[in-house]
N, C-alpha and C positions, 0 to 999 in steps of 0.2 A: 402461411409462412412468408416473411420476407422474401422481396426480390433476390434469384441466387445470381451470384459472380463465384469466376473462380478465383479470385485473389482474396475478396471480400465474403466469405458465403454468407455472412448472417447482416448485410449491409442495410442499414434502416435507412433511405434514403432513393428518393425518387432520382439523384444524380449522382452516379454509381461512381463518379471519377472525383467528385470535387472535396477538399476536406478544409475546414477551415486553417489561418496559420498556426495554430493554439490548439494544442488537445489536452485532456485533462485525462487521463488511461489509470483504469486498475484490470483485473485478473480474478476469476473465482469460480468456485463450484458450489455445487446446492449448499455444503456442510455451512459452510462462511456465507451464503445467503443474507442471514440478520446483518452480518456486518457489512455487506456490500451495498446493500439498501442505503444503509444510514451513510456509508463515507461519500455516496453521489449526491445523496440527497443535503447532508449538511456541507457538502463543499459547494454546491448551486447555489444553494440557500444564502449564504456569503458571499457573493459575489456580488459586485455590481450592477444594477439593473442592466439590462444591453450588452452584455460584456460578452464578445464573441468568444465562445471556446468550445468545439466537439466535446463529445464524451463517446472514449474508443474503453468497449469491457472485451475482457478476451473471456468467450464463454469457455470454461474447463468442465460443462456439463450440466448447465444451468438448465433447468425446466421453462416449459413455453410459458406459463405462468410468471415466473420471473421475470423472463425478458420481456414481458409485456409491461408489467412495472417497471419495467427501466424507462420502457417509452414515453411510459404517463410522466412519469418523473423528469423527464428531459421537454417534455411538451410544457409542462407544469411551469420549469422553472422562470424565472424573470430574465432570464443569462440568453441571449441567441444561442443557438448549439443545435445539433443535429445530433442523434445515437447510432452508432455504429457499432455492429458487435460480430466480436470476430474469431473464428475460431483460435482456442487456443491451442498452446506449446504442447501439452498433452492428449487434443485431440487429432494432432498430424501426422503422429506414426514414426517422429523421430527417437533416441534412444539418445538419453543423457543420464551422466550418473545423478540419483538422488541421496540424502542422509537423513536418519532418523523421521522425524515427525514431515519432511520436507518431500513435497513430489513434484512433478515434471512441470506444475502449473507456476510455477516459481522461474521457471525457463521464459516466460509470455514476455518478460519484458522486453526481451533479447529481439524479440519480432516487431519493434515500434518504427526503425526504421525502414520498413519493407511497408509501411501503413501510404502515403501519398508522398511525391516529391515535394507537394506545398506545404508541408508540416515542416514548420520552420521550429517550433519550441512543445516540448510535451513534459505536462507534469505528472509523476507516474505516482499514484498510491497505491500502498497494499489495502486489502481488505478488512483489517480490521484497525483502520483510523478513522476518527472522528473530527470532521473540523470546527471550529468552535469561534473561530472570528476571521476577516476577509485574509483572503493569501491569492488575491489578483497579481499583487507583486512579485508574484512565482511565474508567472505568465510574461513578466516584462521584465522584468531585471536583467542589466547586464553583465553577466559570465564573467567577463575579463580576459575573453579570450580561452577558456576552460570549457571541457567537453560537457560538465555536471556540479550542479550544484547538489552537497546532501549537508546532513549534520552530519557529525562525528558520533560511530556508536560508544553509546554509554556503558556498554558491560566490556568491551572489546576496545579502547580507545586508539591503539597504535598499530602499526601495522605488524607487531613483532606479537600481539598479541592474538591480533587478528585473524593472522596465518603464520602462524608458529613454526608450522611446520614447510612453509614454501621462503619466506622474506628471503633465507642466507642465500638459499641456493638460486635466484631469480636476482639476489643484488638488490632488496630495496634496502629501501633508509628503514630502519628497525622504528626509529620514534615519526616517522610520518602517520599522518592522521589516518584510521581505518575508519571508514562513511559505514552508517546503517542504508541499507536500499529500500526501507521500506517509504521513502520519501524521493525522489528522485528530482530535479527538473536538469531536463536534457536538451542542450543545443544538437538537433537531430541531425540537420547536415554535419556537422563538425563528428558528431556519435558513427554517422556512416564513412564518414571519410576515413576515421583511423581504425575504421573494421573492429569495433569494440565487441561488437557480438560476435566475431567470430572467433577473436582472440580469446573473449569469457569460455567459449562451448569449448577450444583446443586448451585451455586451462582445467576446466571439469575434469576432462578424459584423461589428462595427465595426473592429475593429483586424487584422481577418484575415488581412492582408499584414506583419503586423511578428512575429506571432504566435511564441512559442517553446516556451513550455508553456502552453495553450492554456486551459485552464478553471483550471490553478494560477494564471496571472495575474489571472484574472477574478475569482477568489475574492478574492485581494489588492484590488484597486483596490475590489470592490463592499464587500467587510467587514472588511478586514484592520486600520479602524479599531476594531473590535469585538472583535477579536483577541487571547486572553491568550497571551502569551509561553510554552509549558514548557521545562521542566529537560530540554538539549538528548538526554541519555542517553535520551530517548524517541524519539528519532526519532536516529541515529547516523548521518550519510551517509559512505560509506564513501570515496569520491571525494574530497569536498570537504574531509575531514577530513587523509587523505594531505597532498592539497597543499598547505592550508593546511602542517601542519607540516614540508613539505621545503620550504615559502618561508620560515618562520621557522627553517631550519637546525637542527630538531628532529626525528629521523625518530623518534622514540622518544615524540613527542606523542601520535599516532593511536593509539601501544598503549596508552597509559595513560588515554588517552579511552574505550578500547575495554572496558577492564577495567570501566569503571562503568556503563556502557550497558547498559537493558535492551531498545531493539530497534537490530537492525542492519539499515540499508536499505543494500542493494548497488546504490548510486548508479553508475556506471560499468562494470567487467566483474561478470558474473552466475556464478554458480559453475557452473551447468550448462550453459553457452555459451560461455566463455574463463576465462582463468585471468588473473591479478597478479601472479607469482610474486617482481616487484622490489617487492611491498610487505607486509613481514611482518604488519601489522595484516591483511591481507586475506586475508593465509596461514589466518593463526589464527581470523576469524572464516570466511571458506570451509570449514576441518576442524570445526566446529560444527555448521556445515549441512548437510555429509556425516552426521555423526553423530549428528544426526537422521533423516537421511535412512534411513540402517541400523540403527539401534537404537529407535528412537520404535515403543514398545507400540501405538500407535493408527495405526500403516502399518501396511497387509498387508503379509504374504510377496512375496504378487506383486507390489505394488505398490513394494517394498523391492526386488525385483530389476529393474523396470524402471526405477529411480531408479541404480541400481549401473551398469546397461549407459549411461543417458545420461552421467554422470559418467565410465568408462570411455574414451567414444568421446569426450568433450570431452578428455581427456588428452590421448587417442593423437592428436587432430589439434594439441594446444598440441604436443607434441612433432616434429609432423611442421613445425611453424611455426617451433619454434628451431630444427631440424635446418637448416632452408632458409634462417634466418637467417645461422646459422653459414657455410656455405656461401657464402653470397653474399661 
């Protein structure tokens, strides 16, 4: 086992204090697995040779196997970085409200600032993004003074849509932009200063029967007035982007969205879980993720054949699911 701290229990790192100024932070448990492999892996991969940036995972019950690949992967990459892995939101024994398909591990981001005081900027991915060309510039760009750079979500655009049911009674601006969080870059001091997490967690509690995304909301209504807009190619939702373009009778939109995107979030089916197969943008970015999956220098062997057998068994059951369609 790694060295234990009690701040840090699963800290990878012979110097249990020191963190670079740049973290790169996602969140996951064994299920998301396949996707947490690939979004460390293809966001190192992209970077810059030398490019100092940690990688903080908040383990939500990742097997030792796993996190041994995270190590190789972080040893591997070209990028300086140290691994740190930390426990997360739903291994502490606090009590937030969840919705639907969404649970406690969804709360990890909220603990970024409590990670070192010298974490001056952190770019937070969900689990099942894929990066696909350099986003060093998420590391260094300047904010404008704003707590968080995100896109704007594409199924939810406004705040009035966003949280329908909080905007009136909270006073926001109905047409202000609602951010997806599965992309975040956080000025951390500026994030701790205005108590963003704790304002998100007394947000939760309060609205915990309307809830849908449960700390993305919170983030909205507590700072989304603080919020710079990015160039949506950083955050690409793959869902929201479909639809939109088959309501605008465009099905040829989402590919040309797709071609300029440098990370791909798999908003809706996940390449190691189901398949899309009626939506060619989803085709093309899923054979990307395989192809990481199988070629990326910084997977093991083993770890590259047990990404081939989850991919495999996902097939043979999409297959067994048209078969039954068909039939029917």
């Amino acid at each position: 086992m790694p060295a234990q701290h009690p701040d840090h229990a699963y800290l990878d790192t012979t110097d249990l204090t020191h963190f670079a100024r740049r973290a790169l932070v996602t969140s996951s448990d064994e299920k998301y697995q396949p996707g947490l492999i690939i979004a460390v892996a293809s966001a190192l991969a992209r970077l810059p040779v030398g490019f100092e940036v940690d990688v903080v995972v908040y383990d939500e019950g990742l097997t030792e196997r796993t996190r041994a690949e995270l190590r190789r992967i972080v040893e591997r990459a070209h990028t300086t970085s140290r691994l740190h892995l930390e426990q997360g939101f739903s291994q502490l024994g606090r009590d937030l409200p969840v919705a639907g398909h969404v649970t406690e591990a969804t709360y990890s981001r909220l603990l970024i600032p409590d990670l070192s005081p010298d974490l001056e900027r952190a770019v937070y991915i969900d689990a099942d993004l894929l990066v696909i060309d350099d986003v060093s510039e998420l590391f260094t760009m300047d904010l404008g003074g704003a707590i968080l750079g995100a896109c704007v979500d594409r199924d939810t655009p406004t705040v009035q849509t966003g949280v329908p049911y909080s905007w009136e009674a909270l006073d926001l601006p109905p047409d202000r932009p609602y951010f997806n969080a599965g992309m975040l870059v956080i000025d951390v001091p500026a994030w701790r200063d205005a108590g963003v997490s704790a304002a998100t967690a007394d947000y939760a509690l309060r609205w915990d029967d309307e809830l849908r995304c449960p700390d993305q909301e919170g983030i909205n209504a507590v700072c989304g007035g603080r919020a710079l807009a990015l160039d949506p190619r950083f955050n690409f939702q793959m869902s929201g982007e479909v639809h939109a373009a088959t309501a605008a009778g465009d099905a040829r939109a989402a590919l040309q969205g797709l071609r300029r995107a440098a990370i791909v979030h798999f908003t809706g089916c996940k390449p190691w879980l189901s398949a899309w197969f009626s939506s060619p943008a989803w085709v093309r970015a899923a054979a990307s993720f395989w192809s990481v999956a199988l070629a990326s220098p910084l997977i093991s062997p083993r770890m590259r054949a047990q990404l081939l057998s989850a991919g495999a068994e996902m097939g043979a059951r999409e297959v067994r699911r048209l078969v039954r369609r068909s039939a029917a």
